[in-house]
N, C-alpha and C positions, 0 to 999 in steps of 0.2 A: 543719651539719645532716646532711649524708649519714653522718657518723662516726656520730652518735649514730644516724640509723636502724640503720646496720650493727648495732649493739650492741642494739636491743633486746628484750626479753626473750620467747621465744617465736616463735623465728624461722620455723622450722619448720613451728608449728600456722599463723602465718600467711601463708607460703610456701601451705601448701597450700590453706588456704581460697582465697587471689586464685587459685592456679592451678583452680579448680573452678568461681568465679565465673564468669573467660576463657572454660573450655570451654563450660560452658552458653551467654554468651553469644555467643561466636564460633567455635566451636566449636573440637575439637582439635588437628586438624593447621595450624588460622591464626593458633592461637596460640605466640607464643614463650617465648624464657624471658625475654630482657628487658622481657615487657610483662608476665611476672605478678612479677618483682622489684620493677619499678616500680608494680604495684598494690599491692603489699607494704612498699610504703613500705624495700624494701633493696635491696643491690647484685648484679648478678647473680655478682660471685664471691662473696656470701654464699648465694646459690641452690645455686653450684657446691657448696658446702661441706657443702650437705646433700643433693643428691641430683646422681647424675651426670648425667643429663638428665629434660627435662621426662615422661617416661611413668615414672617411678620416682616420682613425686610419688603416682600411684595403688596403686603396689608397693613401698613402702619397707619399711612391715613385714614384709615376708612373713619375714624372715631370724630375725627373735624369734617371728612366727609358729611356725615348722619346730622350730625351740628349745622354746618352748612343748610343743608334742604327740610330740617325741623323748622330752624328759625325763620327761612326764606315762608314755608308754608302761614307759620304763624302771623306772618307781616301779606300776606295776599290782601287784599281786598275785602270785606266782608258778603261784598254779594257774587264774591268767585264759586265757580262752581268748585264740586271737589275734585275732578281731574283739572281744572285751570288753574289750584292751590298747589296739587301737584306740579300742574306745568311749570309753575313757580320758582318753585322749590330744583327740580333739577334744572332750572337755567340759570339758578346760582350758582351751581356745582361747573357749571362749563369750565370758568377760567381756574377751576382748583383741578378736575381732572384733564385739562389736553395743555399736558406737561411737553407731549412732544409727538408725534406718528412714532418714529423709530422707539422711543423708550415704550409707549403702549403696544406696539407691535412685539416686542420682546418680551414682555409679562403675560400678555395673554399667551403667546407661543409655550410659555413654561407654564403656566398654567392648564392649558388644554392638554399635555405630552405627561401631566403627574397626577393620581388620583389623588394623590395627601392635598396635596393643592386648590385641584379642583374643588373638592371637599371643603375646602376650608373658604372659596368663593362662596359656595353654597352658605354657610351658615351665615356669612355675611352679610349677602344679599337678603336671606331671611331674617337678621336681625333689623337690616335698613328699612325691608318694607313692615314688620312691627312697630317702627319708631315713627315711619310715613303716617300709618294706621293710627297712631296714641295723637298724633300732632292734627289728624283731621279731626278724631272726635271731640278734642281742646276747642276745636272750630265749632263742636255741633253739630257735627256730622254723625246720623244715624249708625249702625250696622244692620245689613251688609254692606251697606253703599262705601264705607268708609274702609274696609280692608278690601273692598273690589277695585276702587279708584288706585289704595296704596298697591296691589300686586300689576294693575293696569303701569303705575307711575314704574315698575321695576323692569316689567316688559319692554317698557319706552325706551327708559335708560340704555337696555342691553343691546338692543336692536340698533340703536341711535351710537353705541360705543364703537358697536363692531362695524359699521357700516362707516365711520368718521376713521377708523382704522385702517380700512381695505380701499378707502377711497385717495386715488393719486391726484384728484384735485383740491386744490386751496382751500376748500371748503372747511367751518368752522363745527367743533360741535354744538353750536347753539343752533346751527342751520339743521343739523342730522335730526335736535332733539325737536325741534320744531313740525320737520318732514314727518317724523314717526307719532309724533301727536297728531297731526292733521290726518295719518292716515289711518290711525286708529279710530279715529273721531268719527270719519268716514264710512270702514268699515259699522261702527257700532250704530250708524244712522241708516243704511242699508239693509243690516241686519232686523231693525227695531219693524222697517218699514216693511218687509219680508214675512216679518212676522203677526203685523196687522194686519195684512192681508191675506195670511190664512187662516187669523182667529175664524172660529166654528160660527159666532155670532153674524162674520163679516161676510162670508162666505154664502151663508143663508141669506143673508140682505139681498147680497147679488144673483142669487140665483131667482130669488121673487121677482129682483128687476128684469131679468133674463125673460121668463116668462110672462111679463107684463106686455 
């Protein structure tokens, strides 16, 4: 009987459901890996064989994630700008991350309630927008413009995640990531304009005209 659990099909997907069930009900850190192998009806060196330990169970993808929105970037267009490379690149990622509300509702929740965790987003997210960063200046893209676009493209993502998360209507994440581009876009056109008008040069001009 243990042979053939070892062997059946979909190890993985249910690897990772028991390990989701565990956390919600015992939470994260009192759970181990032999109790979610054993709710998974396999062994825990079949656990090993898929992830190295139990908090990769929540981060296994990220590594085809990063893949995903490198190559998306590289295939843009050559006269995209670099946050429209970016935009790119995470409207690849939509159909790989919105697996479901409920199951992204449930990883973030264990995520936010665990510092190891949280922690372990963190370095993620900063590997992803490194890789964002190497795949723009592949494109020729300067610095700083090229790691400002890739931390811009990380802001968008998370904003765009949690908001496709919290939201009870139908709505998709490519609509959330699209929303959060246009209004970053926004913001950074308001700001630019903001800011031309109170360059020192500009300022002077008008006030010539004033007095004129």
């Amino acid at each position: 009987m243990g042979r053939m659990a070892r062997w059946k099909p979909n190890a993985r997907g249910r690897l990772e459901q028991a390990a989701l069930e565990l956390f919600r009900e015992r939470g994260y850190a009192r759970t181990t890996v032999e109790e979610i192998a054993a709710r998974a009806g396999l062994t825990e060196r079949t656990f090993f064989r898929y992830f190295p330990d139990k908090r990769e169970v929540l981060f296994w993808g990220s590594g085809a994630l990063q893949k995903t929105i490198v190559d998306a970037i590289a295939g843009a267009p050559e006269p995209a700008a670099p946050l429209d490379a970016v935009a790119a690149g995470l409207e690849a990622t939509a159909s790989v991350l919105q697996r479901g509300r409920e199951y992204a509702r449930t990883r973030q929740a264990l995520i936010a309630d665990n510092a190891e965790l949280r922690e372990r987003e963190l370095i993620k997210l900063r590997s992803l927008a490194t890789a964002i960063a190497d795949a723009l200046r592949r494109r020729g893209i300067p610095e700083p413009a090229a790691s400002l676009a890739a931390e811009a493209g990380i802001a968008i993502l998370k904003v765009a995640y949690e908001r496709w998360i919290g939201d009870n209507k139908p709505r998709s994440l490519s609509h959330h990531l699209r929303e959060s581009l246009d209004e970053l876009k926004a913001l950074t056109a308001s700001t630019s304009t903001a800011i031309g008008r109170s360059h020192p040069a500009r300022v002077t001009r008008r006030r010539r005209q004033a007095r004129a």
